[in-house]
C-alpha positions in Angstrom: 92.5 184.4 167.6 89.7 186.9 169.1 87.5 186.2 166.3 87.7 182.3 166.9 87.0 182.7 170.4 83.7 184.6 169.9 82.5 182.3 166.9 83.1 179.5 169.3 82.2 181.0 172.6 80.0 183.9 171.7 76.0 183.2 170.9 77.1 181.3 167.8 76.9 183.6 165.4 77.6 182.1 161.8 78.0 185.4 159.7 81.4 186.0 161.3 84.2 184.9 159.5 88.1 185.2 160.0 90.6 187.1 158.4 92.9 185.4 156.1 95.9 187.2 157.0 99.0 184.5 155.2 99.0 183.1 152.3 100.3 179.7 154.0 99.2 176.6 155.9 97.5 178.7 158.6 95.6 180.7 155.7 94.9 177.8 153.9 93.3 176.4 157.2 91.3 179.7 158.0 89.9 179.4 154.4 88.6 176.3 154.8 87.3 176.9 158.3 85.3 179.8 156.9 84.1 177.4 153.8 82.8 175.0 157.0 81.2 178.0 158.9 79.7 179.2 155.6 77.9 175.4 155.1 77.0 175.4 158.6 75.6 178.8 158.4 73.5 177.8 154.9 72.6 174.6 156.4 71.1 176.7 159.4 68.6 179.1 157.2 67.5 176.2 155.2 66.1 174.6 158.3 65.1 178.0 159.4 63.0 178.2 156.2 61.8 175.1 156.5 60.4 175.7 159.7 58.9 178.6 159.2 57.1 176.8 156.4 56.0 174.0 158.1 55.0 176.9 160.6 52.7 178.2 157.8 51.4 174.8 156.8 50.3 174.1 160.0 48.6 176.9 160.3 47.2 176.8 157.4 46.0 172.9 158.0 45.0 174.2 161.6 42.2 176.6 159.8 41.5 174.3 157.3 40.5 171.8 160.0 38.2 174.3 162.3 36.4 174.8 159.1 35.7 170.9 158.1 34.8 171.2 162.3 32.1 173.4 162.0 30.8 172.3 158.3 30.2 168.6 160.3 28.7 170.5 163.1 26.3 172.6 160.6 25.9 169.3 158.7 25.0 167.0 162.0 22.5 170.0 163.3 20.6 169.4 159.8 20.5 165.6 159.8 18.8 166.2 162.9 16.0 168.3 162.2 15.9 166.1 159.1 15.4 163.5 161.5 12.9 165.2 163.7 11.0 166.5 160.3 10.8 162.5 159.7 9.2 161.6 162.5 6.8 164.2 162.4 6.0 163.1 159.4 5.6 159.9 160.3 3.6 160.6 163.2 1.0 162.5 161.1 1.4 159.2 158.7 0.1 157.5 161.5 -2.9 159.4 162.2 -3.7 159.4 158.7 -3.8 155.6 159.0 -6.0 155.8 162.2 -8.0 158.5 160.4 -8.8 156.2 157.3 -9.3 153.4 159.2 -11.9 154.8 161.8 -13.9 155.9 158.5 -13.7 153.2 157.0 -15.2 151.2 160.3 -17.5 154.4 160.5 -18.7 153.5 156.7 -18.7 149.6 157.3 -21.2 150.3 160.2 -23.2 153.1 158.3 -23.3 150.8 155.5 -24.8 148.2 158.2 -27.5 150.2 159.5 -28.7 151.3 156.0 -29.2 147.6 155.6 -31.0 147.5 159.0 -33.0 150.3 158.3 -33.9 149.1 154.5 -35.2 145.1 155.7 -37.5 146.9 158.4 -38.8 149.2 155.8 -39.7 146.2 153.3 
């Protein structure tokens, strides 16, 4: 009867088991409340496994995640100098442009006085 008490009252311990003592009813019940107690207890370390696994999991998703993290960090920082290299780029595109076309003003109006300069030769 002690044994009963503690599984029931004590911190729940599932590795205890009571004596089968008779060979009659009373036996027969102990027997089957130790089969219970034993699927209980089974029952109990499977979810205990399972948690501990999911534990792992999530940890394991948890790194897996900090790492994607910082690849779109490293990957956003580079668009953006991308980005800045662009318009840089496009910028000195510009002046290019300007360049070209102030020549090409600067040749029109060369181009001009030469024919200036030729008629009051003639």
């Amino acid at each position: 009867m002690f044994a009963l008490q503690n599984i029931a009252e004590g911190d729940g311990d599932l590795t205890q088991r009571l004596a089968v003592s008779t060979n009659d009813e009373l036996g027969e019940l102990v027997a089957w409340f130790n089969t219970f107690v034993e699927k209980i207890h089974d029952v109990v370390v499977q979810f205990r496994d399972t948690a501990n696994e999911l534990s792992a999991s999530a940890t394991e998703l948890n790194a897996q995640s900090s790492d994607t993290s910082d690849s779109i960090t490293g990957q956003q920082k580079e668009i953006e100098q991308v980005e800045k290299a662009m318009k840089e780029m496009s910028l000195a595109v510009q002046d290019v442009a300007n360049s070209i076309g102030s020549s090409a003003l600067d040749a029109d109006q060369a181009d001009k006085e030469s024919c200036t300069g030729r008629g009051v030769l003639e």
